[in-house]
N, C-alpha and C positions, 0 to 999 in steps of 0.2 A: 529269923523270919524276914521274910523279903517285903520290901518296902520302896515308894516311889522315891528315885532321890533327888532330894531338893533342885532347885532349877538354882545358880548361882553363876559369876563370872568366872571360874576357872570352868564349869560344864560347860559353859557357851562358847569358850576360847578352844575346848578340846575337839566342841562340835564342828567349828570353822575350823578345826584344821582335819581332824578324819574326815568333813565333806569338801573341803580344796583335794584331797589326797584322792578320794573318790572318783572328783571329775578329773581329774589328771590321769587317774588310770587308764577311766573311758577312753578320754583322746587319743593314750598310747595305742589303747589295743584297737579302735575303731580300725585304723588298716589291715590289721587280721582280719576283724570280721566282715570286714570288706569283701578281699579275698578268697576266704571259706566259700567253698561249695554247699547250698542249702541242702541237706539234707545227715546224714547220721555223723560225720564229723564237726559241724556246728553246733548238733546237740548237746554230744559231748562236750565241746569249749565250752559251752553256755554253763557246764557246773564252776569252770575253775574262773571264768567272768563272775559269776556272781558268789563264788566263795571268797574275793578278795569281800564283796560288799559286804556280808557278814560278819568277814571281820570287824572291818572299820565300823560295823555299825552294832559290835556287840553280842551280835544274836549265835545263842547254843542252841544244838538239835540232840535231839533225844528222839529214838525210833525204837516201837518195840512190832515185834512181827515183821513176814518179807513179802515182800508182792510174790505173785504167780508166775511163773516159768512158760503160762501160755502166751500167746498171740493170735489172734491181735485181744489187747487188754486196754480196755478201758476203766480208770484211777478217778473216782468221785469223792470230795472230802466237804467238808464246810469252807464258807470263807471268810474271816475276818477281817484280814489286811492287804497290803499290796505287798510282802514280804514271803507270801507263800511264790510269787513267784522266781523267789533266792533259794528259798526255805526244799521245797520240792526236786529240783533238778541237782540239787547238793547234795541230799540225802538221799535218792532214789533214782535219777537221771531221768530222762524222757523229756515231752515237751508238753505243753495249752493246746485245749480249746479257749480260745477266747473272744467278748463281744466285738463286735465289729469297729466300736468307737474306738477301741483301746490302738487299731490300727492307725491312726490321723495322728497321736500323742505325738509332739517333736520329740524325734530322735529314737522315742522309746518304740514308737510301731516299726520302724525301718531295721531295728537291732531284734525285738521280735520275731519278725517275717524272717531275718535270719536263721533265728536259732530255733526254725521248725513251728513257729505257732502258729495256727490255724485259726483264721479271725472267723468267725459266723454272724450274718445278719439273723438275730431272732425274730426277726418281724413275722407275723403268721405268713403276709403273702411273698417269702424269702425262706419259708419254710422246707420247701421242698431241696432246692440249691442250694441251701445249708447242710441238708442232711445225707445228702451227697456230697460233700464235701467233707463230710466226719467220715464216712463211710469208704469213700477210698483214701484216706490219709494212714487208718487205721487198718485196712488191709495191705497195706503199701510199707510200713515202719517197722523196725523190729523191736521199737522201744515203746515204752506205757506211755498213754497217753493221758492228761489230766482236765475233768473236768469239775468245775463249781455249779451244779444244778440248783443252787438257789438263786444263781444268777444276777449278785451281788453281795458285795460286803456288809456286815452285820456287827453290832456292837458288843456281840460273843456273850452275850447274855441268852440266847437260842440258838435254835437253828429256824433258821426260814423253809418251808417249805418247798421241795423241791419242784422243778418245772420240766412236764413232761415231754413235753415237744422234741426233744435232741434225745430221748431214747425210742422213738419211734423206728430207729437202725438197729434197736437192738434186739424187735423182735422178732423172733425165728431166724437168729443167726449164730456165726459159730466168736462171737465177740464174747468174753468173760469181762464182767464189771464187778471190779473190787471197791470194797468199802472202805475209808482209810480214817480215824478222825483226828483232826485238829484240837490242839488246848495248848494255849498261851499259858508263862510259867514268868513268875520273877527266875533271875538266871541264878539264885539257890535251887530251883524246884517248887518252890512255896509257890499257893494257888493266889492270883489277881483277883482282886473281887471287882463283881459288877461295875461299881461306880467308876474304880479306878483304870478298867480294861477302855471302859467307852472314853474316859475324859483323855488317858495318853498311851493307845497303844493300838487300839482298835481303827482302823481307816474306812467312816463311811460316810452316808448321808444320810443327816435325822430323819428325813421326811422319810423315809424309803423302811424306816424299824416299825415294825407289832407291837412290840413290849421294850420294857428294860429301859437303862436310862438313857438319854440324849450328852451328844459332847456339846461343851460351853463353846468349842469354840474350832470351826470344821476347817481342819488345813488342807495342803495341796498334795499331790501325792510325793512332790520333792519337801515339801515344810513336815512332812510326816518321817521322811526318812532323816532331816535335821533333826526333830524333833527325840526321835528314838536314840540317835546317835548324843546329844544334852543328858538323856536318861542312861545311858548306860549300855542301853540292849536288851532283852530277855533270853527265856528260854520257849523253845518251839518244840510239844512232845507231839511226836506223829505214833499214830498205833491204827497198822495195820490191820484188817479185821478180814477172816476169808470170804472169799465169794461166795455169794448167797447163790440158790436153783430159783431163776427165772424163768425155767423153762416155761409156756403157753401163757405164760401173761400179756396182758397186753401194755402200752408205755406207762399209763395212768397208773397202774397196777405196780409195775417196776418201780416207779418214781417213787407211791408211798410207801412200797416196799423196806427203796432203800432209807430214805428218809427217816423213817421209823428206825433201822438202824443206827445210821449215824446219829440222830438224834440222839436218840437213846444213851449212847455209849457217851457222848459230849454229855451230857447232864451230868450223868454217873462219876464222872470224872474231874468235871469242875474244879471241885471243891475241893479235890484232893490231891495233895504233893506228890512227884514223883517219887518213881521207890530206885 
């Protein structure tokens, strides 16, 4: 039975060195992706960049089901942490939608914009040049595109409601939106409970939850990746689910659509181990 493991000086000493070893990769490889052409061969780099980070920080994936063979395909899942963005282009390749602030991040918006992700202002009045901007990204790629329609991280105790605005592209077009869910795993399989998901393994902000419980104590998104890397790692089960008929809906319709799905399938599965 999988359990948190204690916080001690030899985890703390292993963590400083997988995260010295981390940023030493980065630096290596930053002139690659310098170099690289933005568009399908960055994407691809972008799996075996963040498959080093995996390692060193632990984390197994576990995928059941495949994505669609069509194009252009839009990839909606939950989001709990900042590790789906390792977790995703490892196990399944393609690239983000992502919010626009994630762009300014040192270092991380500039390796981003690299590796194909498409930052969006959600603001109502940026609504429009957002969704043009999803819209010919995803006519233009021939890899899945990934978005988080709840539109931040959650303490994986739910799912937030999803936000319709950025599928207003999807109606009455030839886009397929696959359902995908997320569920965090000690790295046996054994299921995280609540308390324990939000206090070390979850990356959010309290204020920003509905329910379930609050973390003691909100790190940064680099003291989250320390932090994971002191623990050990987990496990990350992805399960694919097929695309639903959206035909004549309109985005409100879509959004509780799918939300309803993923929801649903995330609850269902909490509690229980992989097989």
């Amino acid at each position: 039975m999988g359990r948190v493991r204690k916080q001690n000086v030899f985890n703390t000493t292993g963590a400083v060195l997988k995260f010295t070893a981390f940023w030493i990769m980065v630096i290596i490889q930053l002139p690659i992706i310098f170099l690289l052409p933005r568009g399908r061969w960055s994407v691809k780099y972008m799996s075996i960049f963040m498959r080093v980070l995996l390692v060193l920080a632990g984390i197994r994936i576990r995928v059941h089901g495949r994505l669609s063979s069509h194009r252009p395909l839009l990839v909606i899942s939950n989001h709990i942490s900042i590790f789906e963005i390792a977790t995703f282009p490892v196990a399944l390749g393609g690239s983000f939608i992502a919010k626009k602030e994630m762009e300014h991040w040192p270092l991380v918006g500039w390796v981003s914009r690299k590796f194909g992700v498409v930052f969006v202002d959600r603001r109502p009045s940026h609504a429009v040049e957002a969704l043009a901007q999803v819209r010919d990204t995803l006519n233009s790629v021939s890899y899945p595109v990934f978005l988080f329609p709840e539109g931040t991280t959650t303490n994986g105790a739910y799912v937030k409601p999803f936000k319709s605005t950025l599928f207003n592209f999807v109606e009455n077009s030839d886009v397929v939106v696959q359902p995908l869910v997320m569920n965090y795993r000690f790295r046996d399989g054994t299921p995280i409970s609540d308390a324990d998901m939000a206090e070390h393994f979850a990356y959010f902000n309290n204020s920003n939850q509905d329910m379930g419980p609050a973390c003691s104590r909100e790190r940064s998104a680099f003291g989250q990746v320390f932090h994971i890397m002191m623990l050990g790692g987990f496990m990350v089960e992805l399960t694919v689910l097929p695309p639903p008929p959206l035909a004549g809906m309109d985005r409100k319709q879509i959004a509780e659509t799918l939300h309803k799905i993923v929801s649903d399938k995330y609850m269902k599965l909490k509690d229980k181990p992989v097989k």
